[in-house]
C-alpha positions in Angstrom: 0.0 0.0 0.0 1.6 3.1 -0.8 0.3 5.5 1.7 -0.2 5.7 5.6 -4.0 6.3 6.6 -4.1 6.6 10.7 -6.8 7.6 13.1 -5.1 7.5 16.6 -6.8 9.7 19.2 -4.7 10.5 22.6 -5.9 12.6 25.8 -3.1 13.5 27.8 -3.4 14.5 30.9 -0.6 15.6 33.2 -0.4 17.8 36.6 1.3 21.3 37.9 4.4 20.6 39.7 3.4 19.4 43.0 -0.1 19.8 41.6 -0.1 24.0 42.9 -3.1 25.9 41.5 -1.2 27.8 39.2 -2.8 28.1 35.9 -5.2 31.0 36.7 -8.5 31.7 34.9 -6.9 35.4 33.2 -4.3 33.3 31.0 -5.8 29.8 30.6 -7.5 30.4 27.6 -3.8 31.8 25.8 -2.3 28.4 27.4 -4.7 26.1 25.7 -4.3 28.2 22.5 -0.4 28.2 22.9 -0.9 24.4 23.1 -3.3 23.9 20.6 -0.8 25.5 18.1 2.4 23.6 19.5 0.5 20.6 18.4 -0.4 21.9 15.2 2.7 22.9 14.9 4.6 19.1 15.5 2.2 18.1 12.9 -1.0 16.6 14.8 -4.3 17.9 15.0 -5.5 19.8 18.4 -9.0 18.9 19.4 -9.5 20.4 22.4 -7.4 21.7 25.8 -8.6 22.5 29.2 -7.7 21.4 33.0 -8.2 23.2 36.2 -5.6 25.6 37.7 -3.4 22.6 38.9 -3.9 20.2 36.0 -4.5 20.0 31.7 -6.3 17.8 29.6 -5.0 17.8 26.2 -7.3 15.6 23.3 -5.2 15.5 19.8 -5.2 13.5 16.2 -2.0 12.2 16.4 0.2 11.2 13.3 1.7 8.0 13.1 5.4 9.4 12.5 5.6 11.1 16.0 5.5 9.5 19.4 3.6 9.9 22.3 6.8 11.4 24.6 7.9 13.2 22.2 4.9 15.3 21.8 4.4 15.4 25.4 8.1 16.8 26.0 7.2 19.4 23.3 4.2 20.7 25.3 5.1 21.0 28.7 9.0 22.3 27.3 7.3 24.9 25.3 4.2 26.0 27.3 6.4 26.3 30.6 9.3 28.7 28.4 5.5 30.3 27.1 4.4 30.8 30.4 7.5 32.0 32.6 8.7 34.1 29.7 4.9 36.1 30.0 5.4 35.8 33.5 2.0 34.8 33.8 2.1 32.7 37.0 3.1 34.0 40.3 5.8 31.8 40.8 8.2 29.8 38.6 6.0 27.7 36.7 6.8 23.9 35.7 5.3 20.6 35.0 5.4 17.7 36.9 7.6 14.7 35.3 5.2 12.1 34.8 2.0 11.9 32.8 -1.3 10.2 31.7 -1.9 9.3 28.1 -5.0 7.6 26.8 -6.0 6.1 23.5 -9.7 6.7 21.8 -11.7 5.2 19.0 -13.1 8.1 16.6 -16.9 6.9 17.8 -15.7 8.4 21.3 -14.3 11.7 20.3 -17.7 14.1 20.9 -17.8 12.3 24.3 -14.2 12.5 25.3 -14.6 16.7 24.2 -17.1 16.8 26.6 -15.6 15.5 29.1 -12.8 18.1 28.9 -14.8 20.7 28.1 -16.9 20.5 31.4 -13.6 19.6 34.0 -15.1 22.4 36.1 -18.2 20.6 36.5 -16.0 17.4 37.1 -14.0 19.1 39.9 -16.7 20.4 41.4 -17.5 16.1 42.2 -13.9 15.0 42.4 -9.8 16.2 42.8 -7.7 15.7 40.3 -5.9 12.5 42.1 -9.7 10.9 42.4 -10.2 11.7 38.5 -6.4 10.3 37.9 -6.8 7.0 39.5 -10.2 6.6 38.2 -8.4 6.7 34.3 -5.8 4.4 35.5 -8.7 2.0 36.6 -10.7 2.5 33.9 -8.2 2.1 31.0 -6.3 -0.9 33.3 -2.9 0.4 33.7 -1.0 -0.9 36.7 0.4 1.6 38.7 1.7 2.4 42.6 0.1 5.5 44.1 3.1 6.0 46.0 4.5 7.5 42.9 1.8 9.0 41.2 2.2 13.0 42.8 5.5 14.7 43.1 
C-alpha cells in the first residue's frame, strides 16, 4: 500500500508541579491556544485543551510518525518557556515529570470533548488524584500511588 492512513486519538493529561493551582482563569485560555498550536505545529491535529488551575487535559489526532513522549516533552517544554517568559504565573511555573496518556476510537471523540470541556463541572465532584486514579482503573494500567504525585 503506498500510503499511511491513521486515526489514533490521545488525551493526555498531566499535573502542575506538585499539583499547585497555578494556571489561573486570566491566562488559561492563551495556554490552551499556545498548546493547541504547538500541536499543530509538531504536525497533529489539536481537538480540544482545558484542566483546572493545577492540572490539563490535552485531546489531539496524532500522526503516526511522531511519538507519544515526544509530543508530550514538546508541550510542557514549550508552554512552561511560554508561560515563565509572559510571567504569567506568580511563581516559577513547571510541569510535573510524569504523565497520563490515553488512546480513543473516533466513535468516542464528541464524548471524550465533553468531558474536557466541562472539567469544572467534574471538579466540582472530584480532585484531580480521584479523576487520575479513576483513568488508570478504567483504562487498566497498573500503577503504585506511592508515585503517582511529586
Amino acid at each position: 500500500m503506498p500510503g499511511t492512513f491513521s486515526q489514533i486519538y490521545i488525551q493526555a493529561v498531566f499535573a502542575v508541579k506538585y499539583r499547585e493551582n497555578l494556571i489561573e482563569k486570566e491566562w488559561k485560555d492563551q495556554l490552551n491556544k499556545y498548546i493547541a498550536g504547538t500541536i499543530r505545529q509538531l504536525g497533529h491535529k489539536p481537538i480540544i485543551t482545558n484542566g483546572m488551575p493545577d492540572h490539563i487535559h490535552i485531546f489531539f489526532g496524532m500522526k503516526p510518525a511522531g511519538s507519544i513522549s515526544d509530543i508530550i516533552r514538546d508541550i510542557k517544554s514549550n508552554s512552561t518557556n511560554f508561560i515563565n517568559d509572559n510571567k504569567m504565573a506568580v511563581s516559577h511555573f513547571s510541569w510535573q515529570q510524569g504523565y497520563g496518556a490515553f488512546s480513543y476510537g473516533h466513535s468516542q471523540i464528541s464524548n471524550v470533548y465533553k468531558y474536557i470541556e466541562n472539567q469544572e463541572d467534574h471538579h466540582k465532584k472530584k480532585t484531580f488524584k480521584q479523576e487520575y486514579i479513576q483513568f488508570l482503573k478504567k483504562f487498566e494500567v497498573e500503577y503504585d500511588e506511592r508515585y503517582l504525585f511529586d
